[in-house]
C-alpha positions, 0 to 999 in steps of 0.5 A: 820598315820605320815608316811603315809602323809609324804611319810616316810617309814612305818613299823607300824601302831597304831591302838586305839579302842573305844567302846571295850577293847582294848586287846579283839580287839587285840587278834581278829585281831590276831586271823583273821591275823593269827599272833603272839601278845605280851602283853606289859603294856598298848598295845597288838604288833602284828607282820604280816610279818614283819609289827608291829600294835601295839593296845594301850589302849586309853587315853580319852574318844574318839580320840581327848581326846587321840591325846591331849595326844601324844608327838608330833603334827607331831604324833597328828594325825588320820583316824577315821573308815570313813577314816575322818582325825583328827587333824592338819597336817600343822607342819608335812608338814613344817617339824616341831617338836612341842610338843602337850602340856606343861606336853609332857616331864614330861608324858614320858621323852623318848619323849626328846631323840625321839624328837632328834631322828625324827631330825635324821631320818627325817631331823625335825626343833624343835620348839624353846619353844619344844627344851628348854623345851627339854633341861629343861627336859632333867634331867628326863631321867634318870627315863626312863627304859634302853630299851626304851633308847636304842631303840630310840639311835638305830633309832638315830644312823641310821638316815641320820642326826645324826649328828646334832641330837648327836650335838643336844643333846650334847648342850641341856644337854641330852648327859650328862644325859644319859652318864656323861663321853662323851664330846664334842670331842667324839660327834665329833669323833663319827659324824666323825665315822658316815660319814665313815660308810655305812649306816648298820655299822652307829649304831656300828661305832657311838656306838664304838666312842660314848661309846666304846672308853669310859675307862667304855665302857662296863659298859655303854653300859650295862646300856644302855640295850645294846644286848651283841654282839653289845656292844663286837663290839664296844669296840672291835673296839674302843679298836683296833682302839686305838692299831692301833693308838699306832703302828702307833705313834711307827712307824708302825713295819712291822711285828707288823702290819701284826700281827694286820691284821692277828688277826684282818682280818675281822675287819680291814676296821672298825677299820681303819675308827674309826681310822680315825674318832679319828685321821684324815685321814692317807694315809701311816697309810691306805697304810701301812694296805692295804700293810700289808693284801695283804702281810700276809698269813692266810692259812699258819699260820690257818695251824698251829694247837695244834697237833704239840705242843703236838708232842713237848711235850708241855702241854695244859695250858695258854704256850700251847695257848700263843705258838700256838698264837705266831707261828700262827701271826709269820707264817702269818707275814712272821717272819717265812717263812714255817711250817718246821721252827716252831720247831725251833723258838718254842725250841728256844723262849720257850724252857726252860718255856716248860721245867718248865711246864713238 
């Protein structure tokens, strides 16, 4: 309903059945949509190409008694079955956030970091007695489940204003309570982060510089729910980012940083904007990178396989993957200038530790 007086993209509709159970009304709507239905606590999810209903249990007697019960009066609003709206739409069309009653926060916490997230996403204004009971509230998010969490933190970081919905929520107290250890820097850095990212990089980019760069990154994005492979890539990139900023701090050996962007060729254009985003903007530290991906040479050294150390008698163990490491970054570096070197270099920097393990 929200979306579709305000003109926002839609990819769901809500839909509260009275004079049925609710559920009995979901699974014919399945049934006629010939679609997939998931049972949840209190709604029954529909997914119809790409489109969700979600049929909810309602929360009164009839419609007035459940829209007095939503979070927000932007969402306090319906078409009953002739097409008739219900409620007030005038704060949705001023763009203005504003709770429905006093208990909204108490009632669902998860409502204070949606609240944020409709700032992000829509470019809201919170009412001034909404965001301080938000922030007097905040401290009861911790009783929200992980997933919920995360969900909202995902629609947030890709919202055109998340930045001023993370400052947002840095200075109302909620921040602290979701992750005690992020400060106002890396809120900053993070807003910086956002700003470089293209808008499908805005949630790992903001992800890696909220959380990642975190000593307990892991640890945190854990407990926020997070899926496995957005949380490796946020740390990845954090944790690189920081590798990169320490060669560059040593004075940008050439053949160490060619090492990096070969290790590191699909990720480098991420990295280097969290770079940026924890660092400024650095001109030779960006030309120095461009330099060094036009110079290695991957083929030469993805060339380069186990096979060849086995024909030097190397055994397969942690030397036989530290060696086929070295002489691949070394190949790509241009440290060594063709496969025909390889044996050399190998018998010479690893000679007598392949004699050991023999």
């Amino acid at each position: 309903m929200r979306d579709a007086l305000s003109g926002w993209e839609a990819s769901d509709i809500d839909t509260v059945p009275f004079g049925c159970s609710y559920e009995k009304f979901a699974f014919f709507l399945k049934k006629k949509l010939k679609c997939t239905a998931v049972k949840f606590k209190d709604n029954v999810r529909l997914s119809v190409n790409g489109l969700i209903i979600d049929v909810s249990a309602p929360r009164g007697e009839n419609i007035e008694e459940d829209l007095a019960l939503r979070d927000f009066t932007i969402n306090n609003l319906a078409y009953n079955s002739s097409g008739e709206l219900i409620g007030d739409r005038s704060d949705l069309d001023r763009g203005i956030l504003r709770r429905v009653y006093d208990r909204a926060f108490d009632d669902d916490p998860v409502r204070i970091i949606r609240g944020f997230r409709f700032l992000a996403q829509h470019g809201l204004s919170l009412e001034e007695s909404t965001l301080a009971m938000m922030t007097e509230k905040a401290e009861l998010i911790g009783d929200t489940a992980s997933e919920r969490i995360f969900e909202e933190l995902r629609k947030l970081f890709y919202g055109d204003n998340a930045p001023e919905a993370l400052r947002g929520m840095l200075a109302g107290g909620l921040m602290g309570e979701l992750v005690s250890e992020v400060s106002k820097d890396d809120v900053e850095t993070a807003c910086a982060a956002f700003e470089l990212a293209d808008r499908a990089e805005r949630f790992d980019y903001v992800s890696a510089a909220l959380f990642g760069s975190q000593r307990n990154g892991k640890d945190i994005m854990q407990g926020l729910s997070y899926p496995v492979r957005s949380m490796k890539r946020a740390v990845m990139l954090a944790e690189r980012a920081k590798a990169l900023l320490k060669l560059r701090e040593d004075g940008l050996d050439v053949a160490k940083l060619r090492r990096f962007v070969y290790n590191n060729r699909r990720e480098t254009a991420g990295i280097l904007n969290i770079c940026f985003s924890m660092n400024g903007f650095d001109e030779t530290l960006s030309s120095e990178l461009k330099n060094a991906e036009e110079d290695i040479k991957p083929e030469l050294a993805d060339s380069f396989g186990g096979e060849e150390l086995m024909k030097l008698g190397v055994e397969r163990g942690p030397l036989f993957g530290e060696i086929l490491q070295d002489v691949k970054e070394a190949l790509a570096s241009g440290e060594l200038e063709g496969r025909s070197k390889a044996e050399g270099y190998i018998r010479k920097e690893y000679g007598s530790r392949i004699d050991e393990t023999s």
